[in-house]
C-alpha positions as CSV (number, residue, x, y, z in Angstrom):
1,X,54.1,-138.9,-11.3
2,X,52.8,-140.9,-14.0
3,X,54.5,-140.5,-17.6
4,X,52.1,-138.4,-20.2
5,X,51.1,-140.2,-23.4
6,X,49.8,-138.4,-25.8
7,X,46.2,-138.7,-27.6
8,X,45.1,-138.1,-30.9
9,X,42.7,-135.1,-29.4
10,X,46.5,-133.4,-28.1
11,X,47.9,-133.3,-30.7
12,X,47.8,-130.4,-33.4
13,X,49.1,-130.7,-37.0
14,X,50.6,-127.8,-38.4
15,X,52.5,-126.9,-41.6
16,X,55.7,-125.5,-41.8
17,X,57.6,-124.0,-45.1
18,X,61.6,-124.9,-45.2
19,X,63.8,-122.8,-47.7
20,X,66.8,-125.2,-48.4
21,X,68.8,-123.0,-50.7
22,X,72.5,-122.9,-49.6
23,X,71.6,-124.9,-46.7
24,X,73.8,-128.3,-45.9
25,X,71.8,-131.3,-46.7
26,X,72.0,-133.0,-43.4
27,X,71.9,-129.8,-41.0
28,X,68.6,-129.7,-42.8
29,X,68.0,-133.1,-42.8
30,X,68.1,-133.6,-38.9
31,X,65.9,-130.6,-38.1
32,X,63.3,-131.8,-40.2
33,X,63.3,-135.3,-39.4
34,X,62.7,-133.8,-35.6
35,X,60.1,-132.0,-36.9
36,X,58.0,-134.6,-38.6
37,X,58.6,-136.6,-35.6
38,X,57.1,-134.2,-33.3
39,X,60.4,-133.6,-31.3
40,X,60.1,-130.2,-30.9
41,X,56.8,-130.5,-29.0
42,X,55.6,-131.0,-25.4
43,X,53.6,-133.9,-26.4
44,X,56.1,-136.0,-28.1
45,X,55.3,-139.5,-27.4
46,X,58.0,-141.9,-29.2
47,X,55.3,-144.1,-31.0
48,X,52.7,-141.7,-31.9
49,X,52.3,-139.4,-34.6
50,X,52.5,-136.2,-32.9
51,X,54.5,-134.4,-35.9
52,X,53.8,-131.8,-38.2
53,X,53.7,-131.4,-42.2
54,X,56.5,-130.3,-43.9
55,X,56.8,-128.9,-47.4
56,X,60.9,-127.7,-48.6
57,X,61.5,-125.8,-51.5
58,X,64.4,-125.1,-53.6
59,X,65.6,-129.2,-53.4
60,X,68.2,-128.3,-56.0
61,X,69.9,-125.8,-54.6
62,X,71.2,-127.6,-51.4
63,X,74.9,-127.5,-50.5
64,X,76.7,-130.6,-49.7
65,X,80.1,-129.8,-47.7
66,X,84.3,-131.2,-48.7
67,X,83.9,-133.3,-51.8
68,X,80.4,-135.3,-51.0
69,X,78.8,-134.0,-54.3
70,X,81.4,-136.2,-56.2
71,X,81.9,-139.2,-53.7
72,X,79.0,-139.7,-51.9
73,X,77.3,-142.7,-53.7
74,X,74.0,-144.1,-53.0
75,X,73.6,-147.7,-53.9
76,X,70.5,-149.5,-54.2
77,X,69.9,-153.7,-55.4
78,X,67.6,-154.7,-58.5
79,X,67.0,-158.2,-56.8
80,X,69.1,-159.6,-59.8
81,X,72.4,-161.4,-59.9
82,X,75.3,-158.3,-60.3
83,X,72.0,-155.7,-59.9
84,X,73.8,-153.3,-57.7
85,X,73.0,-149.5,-58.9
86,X,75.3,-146.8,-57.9
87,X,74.4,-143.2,-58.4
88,X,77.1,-140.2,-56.9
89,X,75.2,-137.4,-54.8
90,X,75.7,-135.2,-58.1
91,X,73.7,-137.4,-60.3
92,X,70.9,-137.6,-57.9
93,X,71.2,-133.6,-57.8
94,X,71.0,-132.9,-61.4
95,X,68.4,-135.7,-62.3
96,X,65.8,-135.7,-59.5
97,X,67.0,-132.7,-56.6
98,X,64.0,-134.4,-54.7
99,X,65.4,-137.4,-53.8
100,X,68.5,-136.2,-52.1
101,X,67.0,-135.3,-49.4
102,X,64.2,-137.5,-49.0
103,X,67.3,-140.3,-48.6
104,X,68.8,-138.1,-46.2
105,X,65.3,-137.7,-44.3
106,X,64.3,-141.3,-44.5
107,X,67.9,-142.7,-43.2
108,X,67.0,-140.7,-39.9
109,X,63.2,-141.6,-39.7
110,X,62.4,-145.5,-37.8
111,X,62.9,-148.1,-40.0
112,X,58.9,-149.4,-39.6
113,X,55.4,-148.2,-40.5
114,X,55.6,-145.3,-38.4
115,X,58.6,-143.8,-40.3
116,X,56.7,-144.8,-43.7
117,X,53.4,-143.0,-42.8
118,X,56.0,-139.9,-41.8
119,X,57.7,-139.5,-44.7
120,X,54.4,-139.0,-46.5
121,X,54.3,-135.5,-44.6
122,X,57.3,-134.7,-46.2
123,X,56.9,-132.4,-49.3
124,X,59.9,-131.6,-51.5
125,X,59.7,-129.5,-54.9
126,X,62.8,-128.6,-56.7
127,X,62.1,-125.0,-57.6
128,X,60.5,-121.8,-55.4
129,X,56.6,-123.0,-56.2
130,X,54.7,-125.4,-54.4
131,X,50.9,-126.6,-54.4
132,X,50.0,-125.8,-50.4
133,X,49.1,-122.3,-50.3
134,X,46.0,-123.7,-48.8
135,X,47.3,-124.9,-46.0
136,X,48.8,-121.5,-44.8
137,X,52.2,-122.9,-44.0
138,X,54.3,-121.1,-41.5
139,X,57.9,-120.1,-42.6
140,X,60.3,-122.3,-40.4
141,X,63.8,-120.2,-40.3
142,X,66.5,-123.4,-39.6
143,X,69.0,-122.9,-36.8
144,X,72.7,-122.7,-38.5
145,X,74.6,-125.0,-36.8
């Protein structure tokens, strides 16, 4: 039995709408990372695209579990001598909801251009409306784990 590689022509691109509202950050986190992967399909070939579009709403109010929301710091470099940035998980949340988890989305994505060209199917708004009504996404109801 030969392994199955899937084509371009196999593969079909849906949307799907997540609510994250009182949802923890990275129960979330993994189940859409598997989703704009294509994990959750038949046809998931490791190096393709074979993933779907992903749009989450209500970024700001996710729930981070214990006491992450104050300790949980995310560090990042200006290139500059003594240039390291720290921000706490409740700084992110209250300036730019967004962002939260788009870090915790990328962190589980490959590290090369096939996780950068998936994390532009990834659509995040901080409030209840978002642009896509065209698109006629489905309403994806996460597993509680």
């Amino acid at each position: 039995m030969k392994t199955y590689s899937a084509k371009k022509d196999d593969i079909k691109q849906e949307w799907y709408l997540v609510d994250a509202q009182d949802k923890v950050l990275g129960r979330i986190a993994t189940q859409i990372a598997n989703i704009l992967r294509g994990k959750n399909k038949p046809v998931f070939t490791p190096y393709a695209d074979a993933g779907d579009f992903v749009i989450v709403t209500n970024a700001e109010k996710v729930r981070l579990t214990g006491k992450k929301l104050e300790n949980k710091c995310y560090y990042r470099h200006t290139g500059y001598p003594g240039g390291l940035k720290t921000r706490t998980a409740q700084e992110i949340l209250q300036k730019k909801p967004e962002e939260l988890i788009e870090l915790a989305v990328k962190g589980m994505l490959p590290k090369n251009r096939l996780g950068r060209k998936l994390m532009k199917k990834l659509k995040i708004y901080a409030g209840n409306v978002h642009p896509h009504e065209a698109q006629q996404p489905k309403f994806l109801q996460l597993r509680e784990v």
